[in-house]
N, C-alpha and C positions, 0 to 999 in steps of 0.2 A: 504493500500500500504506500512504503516511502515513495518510490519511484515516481508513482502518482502525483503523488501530494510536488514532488520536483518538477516533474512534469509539466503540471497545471503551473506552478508560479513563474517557470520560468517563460511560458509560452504569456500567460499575461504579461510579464514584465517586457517583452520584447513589443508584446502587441502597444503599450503603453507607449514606448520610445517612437516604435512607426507612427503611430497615432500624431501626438504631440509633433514630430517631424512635420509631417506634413499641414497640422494648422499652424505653425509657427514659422515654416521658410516656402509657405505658399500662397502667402497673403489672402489669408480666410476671408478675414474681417474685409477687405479692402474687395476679394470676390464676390462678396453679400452683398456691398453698398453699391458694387455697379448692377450689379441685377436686377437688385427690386428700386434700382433710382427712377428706372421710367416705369416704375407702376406706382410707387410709392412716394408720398412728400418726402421732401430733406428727413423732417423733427419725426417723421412715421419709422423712415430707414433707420436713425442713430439713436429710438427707443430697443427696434428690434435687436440691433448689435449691441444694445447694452447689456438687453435679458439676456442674449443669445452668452454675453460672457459672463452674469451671475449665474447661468447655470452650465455652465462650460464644464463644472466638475460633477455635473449629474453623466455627461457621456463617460467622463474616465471610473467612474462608480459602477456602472452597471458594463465596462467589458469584462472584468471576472465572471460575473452572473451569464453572459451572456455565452464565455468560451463552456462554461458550465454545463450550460442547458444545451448547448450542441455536440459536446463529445458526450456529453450521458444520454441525448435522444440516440445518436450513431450507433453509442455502444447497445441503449435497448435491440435498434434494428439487428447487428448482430446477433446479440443474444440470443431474439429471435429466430433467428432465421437458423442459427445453427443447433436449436432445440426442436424446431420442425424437420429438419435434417438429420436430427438423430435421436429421434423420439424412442426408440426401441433401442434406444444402448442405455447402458447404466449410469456411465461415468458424467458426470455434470463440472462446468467451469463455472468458478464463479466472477459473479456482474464485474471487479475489479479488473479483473484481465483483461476486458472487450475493452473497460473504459482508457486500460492504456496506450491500446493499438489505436483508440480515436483520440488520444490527447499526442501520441505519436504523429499522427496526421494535421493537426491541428499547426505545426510548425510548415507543411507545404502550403496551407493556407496564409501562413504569415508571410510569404511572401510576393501578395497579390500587393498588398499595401506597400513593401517593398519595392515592385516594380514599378508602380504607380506612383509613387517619390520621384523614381530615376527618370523618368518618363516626363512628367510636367516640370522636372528641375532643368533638365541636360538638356530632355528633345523637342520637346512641344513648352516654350515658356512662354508664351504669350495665348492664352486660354481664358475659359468665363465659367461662372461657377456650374453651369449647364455642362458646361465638358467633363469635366471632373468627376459628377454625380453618375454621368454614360458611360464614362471610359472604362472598360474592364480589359485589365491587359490580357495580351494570347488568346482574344476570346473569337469567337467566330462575328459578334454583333458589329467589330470594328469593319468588318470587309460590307457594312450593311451601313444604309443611309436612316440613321435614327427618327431622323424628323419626317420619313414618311410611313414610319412603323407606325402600328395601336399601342399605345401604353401599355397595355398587360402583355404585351408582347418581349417588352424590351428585357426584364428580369428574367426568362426563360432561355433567351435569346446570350442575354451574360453567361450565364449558368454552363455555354457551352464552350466550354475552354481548357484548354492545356495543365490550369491548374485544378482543376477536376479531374481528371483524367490519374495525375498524379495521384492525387488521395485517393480517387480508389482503389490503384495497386498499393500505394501503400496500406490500405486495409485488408488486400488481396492476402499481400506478401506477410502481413500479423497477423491474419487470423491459421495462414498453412502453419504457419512456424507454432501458431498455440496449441493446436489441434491436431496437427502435425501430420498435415492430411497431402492429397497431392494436390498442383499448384490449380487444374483444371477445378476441383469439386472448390475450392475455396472461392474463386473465381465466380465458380454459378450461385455460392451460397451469398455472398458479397451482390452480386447483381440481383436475386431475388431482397433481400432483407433491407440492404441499403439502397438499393434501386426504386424500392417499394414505393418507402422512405419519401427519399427524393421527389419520384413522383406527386405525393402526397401532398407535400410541403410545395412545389411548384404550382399543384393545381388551386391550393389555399390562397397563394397569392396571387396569383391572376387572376382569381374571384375578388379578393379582395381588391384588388387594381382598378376590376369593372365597377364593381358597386358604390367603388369614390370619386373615379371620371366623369 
């Protein structure tokens, strides 16, 4: 359970530094104020960036919670999937083990916000806060003209990228190794369980997308 417990803090701690990086050397505040200038008065715009920085420390508050509730949903789908899998054996793993291989994974996810630094620092530096919110690096939706997608298209659309792809061999390659099975049946049990998953969680949000548009 140490492992874990290392696991988890050092993946928020790193997610904390990208975080902060990027509102701090990508001119957040000064993003916001050009956006909503032509919808919003002056005194409207420099209320909202005021609130937006008294609770600037409510976002760095709930990324623990939030790396939380997705390596422990992951790990359920595993769980799952590999107890429907192997319903008629004896031997049982317990919930800690899944949740390692998904806070394991959690670290390929860290570096979406890393590339995403590199990207509006080095190569694209002259952007609007509209870019930022779209851009998902390695993703398939960049070879795609956003502004003539549907909204609840667009988050499906990120979803299909390179850094996906990664996490899920990385849960591919954690769960053979736990289970200690071949690389194929981990592979279909990962695709059923976290696949499910996924799906699940995609289609909640694009319901969600339609019903606020």
């Amino acid at each position: 359970m140490k492992n874990n417990y290392n696991l988890f803090f050092i993946s928020v701690l790193l997610l904390y530094i990208t975080t902060y990086f990027i509102k701090t050397t990508l001119n957040s505040q000064e993003l916001i104020y050009n956006f909503y200038s032509e919808q919003l008065a002056q005194e409207q715009v420099e209320k909202l960036i005021q609130s937006q920085e008294k609770w600037a420390w409510l976002g760095y508050a709930v990324i623990p919670l939030l790396v939380l509730i997705r390596s422990s949903l992951v790990a359920m789908c595993l769980s799952v999937g590999h107890f429907l899998y192997n319903i008629n054996e004896t031997k049982s793993i317990k919930f800690k083990h899944f949740l390692r291989i998904a806070l394991v994974g959690e670290f390929v996810l860290l570096l979406v916000g890393l590339f995403k630094f590199v990207y509006f620092y080095f190569i694209k530096t002259e952007f609007t806060l509209q870019d930022m919110q779209q851009y998902y690096p390695l993703s398939y939706i960049n070879f795609l003209d956003i502004e003539k997608l549907q909204p609840w298209l667009i988050y499906p659309l990120q979803t299909v990228n390179l850094f996906e792809i990664a996490y899920f061999f990385v849960l591919v390659v954690g769960l053979q190794k736990l289970i200690k099975s071949s690389f194929y049946k981990s592979f279909e049990m990962v695709a059923f369980s976290y696949g499910t998953g996924l799906l699940i969680w995609l289609g909640l949000v694009m319901f969600l997308t339609l019903n606020m548009s």
